[in-house]
C-alpha positions in Angstrom: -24.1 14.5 17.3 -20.6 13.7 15.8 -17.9 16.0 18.3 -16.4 17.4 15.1 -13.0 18.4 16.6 -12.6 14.3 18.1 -13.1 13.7 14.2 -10.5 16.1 12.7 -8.2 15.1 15.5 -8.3 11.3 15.2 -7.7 12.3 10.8 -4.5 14.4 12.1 -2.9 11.0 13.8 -2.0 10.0 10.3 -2.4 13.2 8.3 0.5 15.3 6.4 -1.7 18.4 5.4 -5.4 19.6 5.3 -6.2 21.8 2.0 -9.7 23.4 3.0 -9.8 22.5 6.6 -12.3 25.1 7.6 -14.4 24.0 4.8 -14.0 20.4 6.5 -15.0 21.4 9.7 -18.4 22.9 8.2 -19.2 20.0 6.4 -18.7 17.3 9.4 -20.6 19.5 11.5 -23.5 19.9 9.0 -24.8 16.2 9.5 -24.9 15.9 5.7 -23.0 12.4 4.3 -19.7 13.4 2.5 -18.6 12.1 0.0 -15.0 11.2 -0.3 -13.5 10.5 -3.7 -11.4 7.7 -3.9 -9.8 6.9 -7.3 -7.6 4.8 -8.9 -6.3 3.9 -12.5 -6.9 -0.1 -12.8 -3.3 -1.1 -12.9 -2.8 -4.1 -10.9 -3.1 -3.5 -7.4 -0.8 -4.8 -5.0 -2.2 -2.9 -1.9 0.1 -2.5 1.5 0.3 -0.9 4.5 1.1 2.8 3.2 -2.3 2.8 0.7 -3.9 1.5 4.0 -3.3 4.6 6.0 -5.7 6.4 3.8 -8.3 3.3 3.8 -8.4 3.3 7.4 -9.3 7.3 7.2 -12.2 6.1 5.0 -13.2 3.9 7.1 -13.6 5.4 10.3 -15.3 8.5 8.1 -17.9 5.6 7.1 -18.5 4.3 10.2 -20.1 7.8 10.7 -22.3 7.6 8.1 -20.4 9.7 5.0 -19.8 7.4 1.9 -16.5 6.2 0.2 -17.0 7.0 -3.6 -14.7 4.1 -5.2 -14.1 6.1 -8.6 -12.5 3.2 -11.4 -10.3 5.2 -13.8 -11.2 2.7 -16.3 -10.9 5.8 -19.3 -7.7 7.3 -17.8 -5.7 4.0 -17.0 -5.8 3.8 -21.1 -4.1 7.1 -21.0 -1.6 6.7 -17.9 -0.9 8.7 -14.4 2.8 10.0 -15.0 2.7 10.6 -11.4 6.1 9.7 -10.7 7.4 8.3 -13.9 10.0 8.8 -15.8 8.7 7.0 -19.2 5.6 6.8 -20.7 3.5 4.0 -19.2 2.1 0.9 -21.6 -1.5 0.9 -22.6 -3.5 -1.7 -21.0 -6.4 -3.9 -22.8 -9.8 -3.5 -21.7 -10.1 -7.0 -19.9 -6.7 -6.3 -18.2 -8.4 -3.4 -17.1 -11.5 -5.4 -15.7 -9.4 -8.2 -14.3 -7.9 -5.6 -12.4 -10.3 -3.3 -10.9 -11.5 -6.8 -9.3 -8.6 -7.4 -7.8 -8.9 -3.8 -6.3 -11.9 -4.1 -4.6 -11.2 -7.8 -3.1 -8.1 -6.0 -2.0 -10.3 -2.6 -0.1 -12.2 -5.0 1.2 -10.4 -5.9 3.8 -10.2 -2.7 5.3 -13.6 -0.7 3.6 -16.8 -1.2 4.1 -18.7 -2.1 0.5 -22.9 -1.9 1.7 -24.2 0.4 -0.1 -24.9 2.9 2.0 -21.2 3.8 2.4 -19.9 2.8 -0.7 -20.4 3.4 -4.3 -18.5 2.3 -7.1 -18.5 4.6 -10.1 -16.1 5.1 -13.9 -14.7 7.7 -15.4 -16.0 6.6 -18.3 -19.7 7.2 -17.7 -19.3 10.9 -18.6 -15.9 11.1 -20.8 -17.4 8.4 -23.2 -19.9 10.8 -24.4 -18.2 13.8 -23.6 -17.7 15.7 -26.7 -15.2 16.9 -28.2 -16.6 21.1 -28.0 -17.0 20.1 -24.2 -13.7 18.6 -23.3 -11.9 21.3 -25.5 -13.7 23.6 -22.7 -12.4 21.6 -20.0 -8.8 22.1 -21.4 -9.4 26.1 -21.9 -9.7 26.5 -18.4 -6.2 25.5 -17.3 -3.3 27.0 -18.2 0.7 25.2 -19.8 1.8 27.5 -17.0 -0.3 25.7 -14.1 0.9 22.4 -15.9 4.4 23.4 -16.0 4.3 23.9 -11.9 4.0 20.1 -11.8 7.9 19.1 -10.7 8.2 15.7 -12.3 7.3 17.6 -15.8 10.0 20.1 -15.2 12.4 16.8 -14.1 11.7 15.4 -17.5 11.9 18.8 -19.7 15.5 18.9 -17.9 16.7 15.6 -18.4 16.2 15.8 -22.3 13.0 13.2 -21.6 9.8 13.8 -23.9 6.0 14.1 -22.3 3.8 13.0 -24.3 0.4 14.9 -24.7 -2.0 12.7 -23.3 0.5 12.7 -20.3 -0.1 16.3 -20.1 -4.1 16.2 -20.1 -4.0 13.8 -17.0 -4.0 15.9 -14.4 -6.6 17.7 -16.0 -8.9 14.8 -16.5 -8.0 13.5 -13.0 -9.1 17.3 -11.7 -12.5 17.3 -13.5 -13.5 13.6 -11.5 -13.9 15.6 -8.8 -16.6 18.1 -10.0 -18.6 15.0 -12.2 -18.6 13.1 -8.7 -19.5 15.7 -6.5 -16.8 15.1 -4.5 -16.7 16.6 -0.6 -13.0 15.5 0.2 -10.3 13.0 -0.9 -7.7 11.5 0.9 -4.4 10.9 -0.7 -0.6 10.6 -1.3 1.7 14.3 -1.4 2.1 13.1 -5.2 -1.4 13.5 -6.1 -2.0 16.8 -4.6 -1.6 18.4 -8.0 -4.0 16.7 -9.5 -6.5 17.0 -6.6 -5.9 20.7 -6.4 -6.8 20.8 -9.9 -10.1 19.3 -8.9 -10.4 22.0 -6.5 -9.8 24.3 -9.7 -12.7 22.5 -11.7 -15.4 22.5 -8.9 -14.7 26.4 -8.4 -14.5 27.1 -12.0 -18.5 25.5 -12.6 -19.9 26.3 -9.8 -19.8 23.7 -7.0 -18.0 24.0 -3.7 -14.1 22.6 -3.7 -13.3 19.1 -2.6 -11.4 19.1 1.0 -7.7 17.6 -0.2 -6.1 15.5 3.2 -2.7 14.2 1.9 -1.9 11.4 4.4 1.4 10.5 6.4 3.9 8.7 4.3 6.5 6.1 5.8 10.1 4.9 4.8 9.8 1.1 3.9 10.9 -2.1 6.0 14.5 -1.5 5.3 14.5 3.1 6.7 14.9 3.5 2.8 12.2 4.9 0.5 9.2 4.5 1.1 6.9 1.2 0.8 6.9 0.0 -2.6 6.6 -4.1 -4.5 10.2 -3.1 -6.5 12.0 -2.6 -3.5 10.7 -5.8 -1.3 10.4 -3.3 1.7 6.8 -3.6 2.2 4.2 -5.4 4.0 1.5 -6.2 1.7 -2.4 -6.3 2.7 -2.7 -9.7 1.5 0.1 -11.4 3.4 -1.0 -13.8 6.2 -1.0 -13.1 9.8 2.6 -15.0 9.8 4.4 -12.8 6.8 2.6 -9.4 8.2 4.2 -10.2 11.5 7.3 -11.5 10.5 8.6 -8.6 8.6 7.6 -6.0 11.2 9.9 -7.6 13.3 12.7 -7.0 10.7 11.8 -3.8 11.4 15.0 -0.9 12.2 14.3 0.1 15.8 14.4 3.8 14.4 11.0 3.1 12.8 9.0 1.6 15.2 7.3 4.8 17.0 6.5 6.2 13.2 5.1 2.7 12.2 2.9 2.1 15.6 1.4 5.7 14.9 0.5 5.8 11.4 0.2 1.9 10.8 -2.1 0.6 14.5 -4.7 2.5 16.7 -3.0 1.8 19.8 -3.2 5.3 22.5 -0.5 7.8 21.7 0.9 7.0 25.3 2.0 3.4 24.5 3.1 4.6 20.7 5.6 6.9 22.6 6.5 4.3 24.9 7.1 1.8 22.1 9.0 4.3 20.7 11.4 4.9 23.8 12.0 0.9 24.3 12.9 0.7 20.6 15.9 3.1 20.8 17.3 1.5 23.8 17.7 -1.8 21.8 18.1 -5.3 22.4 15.5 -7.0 24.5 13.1 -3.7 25.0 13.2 -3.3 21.4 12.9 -6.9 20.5 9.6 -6.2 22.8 8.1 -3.1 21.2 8.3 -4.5 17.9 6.5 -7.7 19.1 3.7 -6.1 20.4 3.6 -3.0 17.2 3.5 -6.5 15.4 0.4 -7.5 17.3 -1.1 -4.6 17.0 -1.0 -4.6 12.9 -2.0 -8.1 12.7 -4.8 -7.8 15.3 -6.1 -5.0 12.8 -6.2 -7.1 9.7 -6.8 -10.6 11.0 -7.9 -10.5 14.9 -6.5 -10.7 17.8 -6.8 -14.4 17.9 -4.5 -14.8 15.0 -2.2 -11.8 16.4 -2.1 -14.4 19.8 -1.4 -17.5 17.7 1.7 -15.6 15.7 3.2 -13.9 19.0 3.6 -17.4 20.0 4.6 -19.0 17.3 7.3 -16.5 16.7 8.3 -16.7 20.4 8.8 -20.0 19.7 10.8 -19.9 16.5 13.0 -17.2 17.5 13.7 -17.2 21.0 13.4 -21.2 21.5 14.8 -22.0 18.2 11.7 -24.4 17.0 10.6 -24.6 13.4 7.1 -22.7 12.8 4.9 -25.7 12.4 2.4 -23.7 9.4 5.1 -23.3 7.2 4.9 -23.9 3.1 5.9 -26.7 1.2 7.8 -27.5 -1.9 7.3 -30.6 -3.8 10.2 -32.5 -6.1 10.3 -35.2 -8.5 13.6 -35.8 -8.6 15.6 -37.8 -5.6 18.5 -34.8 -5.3 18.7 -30.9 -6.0 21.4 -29.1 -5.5 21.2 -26.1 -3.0 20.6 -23.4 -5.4 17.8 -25.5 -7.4 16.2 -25.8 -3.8 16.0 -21.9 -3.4 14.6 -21.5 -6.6 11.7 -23.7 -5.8 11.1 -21.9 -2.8 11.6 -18.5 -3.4 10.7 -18.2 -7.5 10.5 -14.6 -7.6 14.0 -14.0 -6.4 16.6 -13.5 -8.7 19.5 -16.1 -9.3 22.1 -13.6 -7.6 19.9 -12.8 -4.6 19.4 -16.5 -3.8 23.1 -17.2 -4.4 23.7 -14.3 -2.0 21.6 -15.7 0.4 23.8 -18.6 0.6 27.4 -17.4 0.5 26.0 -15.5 3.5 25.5 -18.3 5.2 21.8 -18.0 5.6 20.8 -21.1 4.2 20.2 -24.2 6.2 19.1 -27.9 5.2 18.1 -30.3 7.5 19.9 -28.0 10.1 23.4 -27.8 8.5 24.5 -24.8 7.1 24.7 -24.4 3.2 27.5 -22.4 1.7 27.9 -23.9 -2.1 25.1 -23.4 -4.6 26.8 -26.3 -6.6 26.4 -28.8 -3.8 23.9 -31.7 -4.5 21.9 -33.1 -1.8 19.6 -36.3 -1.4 16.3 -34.9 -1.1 14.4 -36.7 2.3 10.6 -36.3 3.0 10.2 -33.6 5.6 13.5 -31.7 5.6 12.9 -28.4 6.6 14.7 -25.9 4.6 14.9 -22.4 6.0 16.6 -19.3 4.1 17.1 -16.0 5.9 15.8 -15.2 9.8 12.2 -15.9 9.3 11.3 -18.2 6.1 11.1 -21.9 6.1 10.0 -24.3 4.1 9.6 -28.0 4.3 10.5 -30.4 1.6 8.2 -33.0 -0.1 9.1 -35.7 -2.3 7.1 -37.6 -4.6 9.4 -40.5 -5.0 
């Protein structure tokens, strides 16, 4: 029999809140499968270590036996989650849609399990696209402008002179009503959808059926101690990276972080966490240490320890010995000669012009070894040349002439 309390415990490592937790208690220790709503509008996912900390809840809530319900917005992405936003979000097509709720469950599967026995994939659109229009006006009757009005970013918006738009408005409302049409036992999510979960609690209570559990999960600043994880800002460690970018950027990690990260982001025992976390504040070499093995720990996670092995070396080697990584990208030119600035750009294409020319008035750009300063400067291009631009990203230089 599943020791219940080991359960809620082992959820509370990486947990900001329980809504219902009595009601969670009673349904672990029932033996009945749960089933946890997970939803998601079909915007393109680009999945990191912050949406992970709720995956990893899921999964260890599968490996017990209760099933992940993977609920595809695919009739509310068309409207929009406002969550957050400041502007009305664009409409996406229908194959944009498809294309990306594909790319969302390549993406969970590297942390959830997809048999189906503990996962099931359902749409949104499988009861609103024949809802009609006598029902959902019902749906609407049963919250208030009031309870809508609680909902901060509204009142942020109504403040600023900024318009909501009505289907805006009926989100959270179609959100909340998932969760009675799924039968859903308990979701796991971010503090900014607690709003709309809640109102799923107010659905499932309104027509009858017990109210979903609501965890909201343990949210991080990003790479740099600013806000928190997040593609715009760079600070992030995305679930896709390889073993080498996952590791690399956790060791650009600020000191003050590393005890938060090694408790929300690995499983290591809370007895090295707070160790990790003491080494860290002394700096230098005993950080330098705990962040190589919180490193370790995250890659060993995602990839195996093999790989986690194979980067604590290679990184060892790059950093302390002052070696080039020897699995590092290329970048191909026709031409015999670039100049520095048209070498960044082929390396780095999703920088902007001024970050790249930052990176070299810094002094971080090197070429063969020697230090670049001038974007201007044009260099003969030679098979082989490593060219490395910051700490901890290298690339080596092909030719085709």
């Amino acid at each position: 029999m599943t020791d219940v309390t080991a359960v809620v415990e082992r959820l509370r490592r990486t947990t900001d809140g329980i809504v219902g937790e009595a009601d969670l208690i009673e349904r672990l220790g029932s033996g009945r499968p749960l089933r946890i709503k997970f939803g998601v509008d079909c915007t393109a996912p680009d999945l990191h270590l912050g949406h992970a900390v709720n995956l990893w809840m899921m999964r260890h809530l599968q490996d017990l036996g209760h099933k992940v319900v993977f609920l595809l917005g695919d009739l509310t992405t068309r409207i929009g989650d406002p969550t957050g936003r400041s502007e009305t979000r664009p409409v996406l097509t229908p194959a944009e849609i498809e294309a990306n709720a594909a790319a969302f469950l390549t993406q969970l599967s590297l942390v959830l399990r997809t048999d189906p026995e503990v996962f099931e994939v359902r749409r949104n659109s499988e009861w609103y696209g024949s809802m009609d229009t006598a029902t959902l006006l019902g749906l609407f009757s049963q919250v208030t402008h009031g309870q809508l009005m609680a909902r901060d970013m509204f009142r942020t918006r109504i403040a600023e002179g900024r318009e909501i738009a009505l289907h805006e408005l009926i989100y959270p409302v179609l959100q909340g009503y998932d969760s009675f049409a799924m039968s859903s036992d308990l979701t796991i999510v971010g503090t900014d959808q607690l709003f709309n979960e809640q109102l799923g609690r107010h659905f499932q209570q309104r027509l009858g059926s017990s109210p979903q559990v609501v965890i909201t999960s343990t949210i991080t600043p990003g790479l740099d101690g600013g806000p928190k994880q997040s593609k715009s800002l760079n600070n992030y460690v995305a679930l896709t990276d390889t073993p080498r970018d996952k590791f690399g950027k956790l060791m650009s990690l600020p000191d003050s972080l590393v005890e938060t990260y090694a408790r929300v982001y690995t499983e290591l025992p809370l007895g090295i966490v707070a160790a990790l976390g003491e080494a860290a504040i002394q700096g230098g070499p005993p950080a330098r240490d705990a962040k190589l093995r919180l490193a370790s720990a995250v890659v060993t996670r995602y990839h195996g320890a093999g790989a986690a092995r194979t980067q604590l070396d290679a990184f060892t080697a790059t950093f302390s010995k002052r070696e080039a990584p020897t699995d590092i990208p290329e970048v191909t030119f026709d031409a015999p000669s670039a100049t520095v600035l048209e070498l960044l750009q082929a390396a780095r294409p999703d920088e902007s012009n001024s970050g790249l020319r930052r990176l070299i008035s810094q002094g971080a750009v090197l070429v063969g070894g020697a230090k670049k300063t001038d974007p201007e400067e044009k260099l003969e291009l030679i098979d082989g040349t490593i060219l490395r631009s910051g700490r901890r990203t290298w690339h080596r230089i092909r030719t085709t002439g």
